[in-house]
C-alpha positions, 0 to 999 in steps of 0.5 A: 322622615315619614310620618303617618297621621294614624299611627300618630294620632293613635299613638298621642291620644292613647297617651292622653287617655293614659294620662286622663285614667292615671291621673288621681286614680287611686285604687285598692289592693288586696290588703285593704290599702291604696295603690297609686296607679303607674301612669300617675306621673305621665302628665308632663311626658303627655303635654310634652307629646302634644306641644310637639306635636302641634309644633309640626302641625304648624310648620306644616302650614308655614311651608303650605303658606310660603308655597303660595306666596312663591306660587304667586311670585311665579305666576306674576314673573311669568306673566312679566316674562315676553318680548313687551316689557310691563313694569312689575308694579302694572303686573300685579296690577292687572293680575289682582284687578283682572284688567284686561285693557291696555297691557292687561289684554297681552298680560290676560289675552296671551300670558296669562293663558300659558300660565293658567295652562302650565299651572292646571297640568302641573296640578294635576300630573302631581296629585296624580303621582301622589295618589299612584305612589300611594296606593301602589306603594310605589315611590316610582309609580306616576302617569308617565312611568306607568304608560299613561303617557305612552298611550296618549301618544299611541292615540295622537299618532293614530290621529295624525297618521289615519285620520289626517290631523297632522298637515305641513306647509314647506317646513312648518309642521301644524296640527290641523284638527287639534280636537280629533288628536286629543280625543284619540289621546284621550281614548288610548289613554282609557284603553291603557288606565282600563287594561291596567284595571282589567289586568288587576282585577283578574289578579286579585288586586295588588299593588304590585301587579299594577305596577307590572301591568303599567309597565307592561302596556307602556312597553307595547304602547311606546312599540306600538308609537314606534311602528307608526313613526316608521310608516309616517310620512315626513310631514306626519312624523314632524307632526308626531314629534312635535305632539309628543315633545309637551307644550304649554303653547298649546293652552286656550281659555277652552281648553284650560276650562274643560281640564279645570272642570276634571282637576277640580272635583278629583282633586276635592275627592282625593283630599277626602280620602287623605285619611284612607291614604294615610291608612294605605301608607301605614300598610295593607293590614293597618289599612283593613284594620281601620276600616278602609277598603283597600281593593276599592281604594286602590282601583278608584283612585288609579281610575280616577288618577288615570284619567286626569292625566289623560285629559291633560296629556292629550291637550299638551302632550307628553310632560314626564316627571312632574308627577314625580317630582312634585310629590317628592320634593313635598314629602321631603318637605313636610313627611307623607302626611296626605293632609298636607302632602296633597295640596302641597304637591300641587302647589310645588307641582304648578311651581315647577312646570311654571319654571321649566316653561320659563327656562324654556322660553329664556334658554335660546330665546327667541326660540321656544323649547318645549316645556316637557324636554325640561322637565325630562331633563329635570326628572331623569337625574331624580328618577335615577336617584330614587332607583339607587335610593330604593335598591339600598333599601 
């Protein structure tokens, strides 16, 4: 059940103040004698409304707790998961300590660098798929859905393909100039974010028409990335598809830095603007009528939306669904109230994509299977599902 935090709050402390107004007021009629006011005997449906009303806020912040001691858990059988076997106990060890020597170096060196990685992407994509399905009233709106994705492999096969980054030697396939790739990834993907814009504004600004924008340039994006696998040569194509695939292996300590240094301040902003979203949730009209610019709002946060699922895309590569799956299962969870749906939808965000690596590391052991085949596995069904639920509707 979807509950919006103005309507809510709106609703509670307009009975308060009836119940504050009726309380004791007496009141003369045109005889000369008192007339007790209607909401006299308001006062017991009034503290009702606020117990339960407080009894959600706290259920709210039980799920956000048990979400991180999960997240924790993860995070420490994750770093347990690999060919060299450290006892659970030293594990949590050389996490909490940040011990670095002896099996600390393979935890923090090697693991832990994977699993830094999985949770910033996983962050990001899901707060990004938030903010999309709200300002564009869109349950199916996320950066891969809307051609964000599509773009950055437009620009990283641009790379490979005529700016050489792309090399092979006999039948290992090597990316040789990872900076070069993800730059182009990272420019297409602004392209894509700023015709989207472009496209809207000479629109007059709709959710709709952005998210028949995103469709349309992901179309000509994914067109586009089909034409340059029809040129390359063998070795730029295995190059190519192995971009495109979405691994965590691909994850520095330089890397993980520079996505951190973009999530975190768009994040922060995201989570002050959780009362405009709530506002946006309610509607257009409700929306204006509290004072909240909604063009800028819209645009700003796609902007800002676009462009953190840029930065991590082009240093990954492709990893769908996570922004749909995230923000989904939270709001199942705890309702679309942004104040707790945000940072839940990171918590589940980083949860999942530390999971789908796990299986993919487990699944054909030794080999490794990219982390973004499982999250398609995972989010096509749920992508299907959220179809069949909004044509019903």
């Amino acid at each position: 059940m979807q509950q919006n935090y103005y309507l809510t709050n709106f609703f509670f402390y307009f009975l308060l103040m009836v119940k504050r107004m009726g309380k004791n007021h007496v009141s003369k009629g045109h005889d000369g004698r008192e007339a007790f006011d209607i909401y006299e005997d308001n006062e017991d449906e009034g503290n009702q409304i606020s117990k339960t009303y407080k009894g959600f806020t706290k259920r709210k912040l039980v799920f956000l707790i048990a979400g991180l001691l999960l997240l924790f858990i993860g995070v420490i059988i994750a770093a347990q998961n690999g060919q060299i076997e450290i006892p659970f106990a030293d594990v949590v060890k050389y996490i909490v300590t940040f011990d670095s020597n002896g099996a600390g170096a393979v935890i923090w060196n090697i693991r832990m660098v994977r699993i830094i990685g999985a949770l910033l992407a996983g962050a990001g994509l899901a707060v990004t798929g938030v903010v999309m399905q709200c300002v564009l009233h869109n349950p199916l709106a996320s950066p891969f859905t809307l051609g964000i994705s599509s773009a950055s492999a437009f620009g990283a096969s641009f790379a490979i393909i005529f700016l050489g980054a792309g090399s092979s030697v006999t039948a290992t396939v090597l990316i040789n100039n990872p900076y070069v790739t993800t730059i182009c990834a990272f420019l297409f993907s602004l392209v894509a974010t700023g015709s989207i814009l472009v496209l809207t504004k000479i629109t007059k600004v709709s959710a709709e028409t952005m998210v028949l924008a995103g469709v349309a340039i992901s179309a000509m994006f994914a067109a586009g990335l089909s034409f340059m696998q029809y040129i390359a040569t063998d070795s730029q194509l295995g190059n190519i598809v192995a971009w495109t695939f979405g691994d965590l292996g691909k994850a520095t300590w330089s890397w993980n830095s520079l996505i951190l240094l973009v999530t975190l301040p768009v994040v922060l902003y995201f989570f002050y603007r959780r009362w405009d979203y709530n506002a946006l949730d309610a509607g257009e009209d409700t929306a204006k009528g509290l004072g909240v610019n909604t063009s800028r709002e819209r645009i700003l946060g796609m902007l800002l939306s676009s462009v953190l699922s840029a930065v991590i895309v082009s240093f990954f590569g492709i990893i769908a669904f996570i922004g749909l799956l995230g923000p989904h299962i939270a709001r199942m969870i705890i309702g679309s109230d942004h104040r707790y749906l945000i940072p839940l939808s990171i918590i589940l965000g980083g949860i999942i994509l530390l999971a789908a690596d796990g299986v993919g590391q487990v699944i054909l052991y030794p080999s490794v299977i990219p982390v973004g085949i499982i999250t398609s596995m995972l989010g096509g069904p749920l992508f299907i599902y959220l179809l069949i639920r909004r044509y019903r509707k």
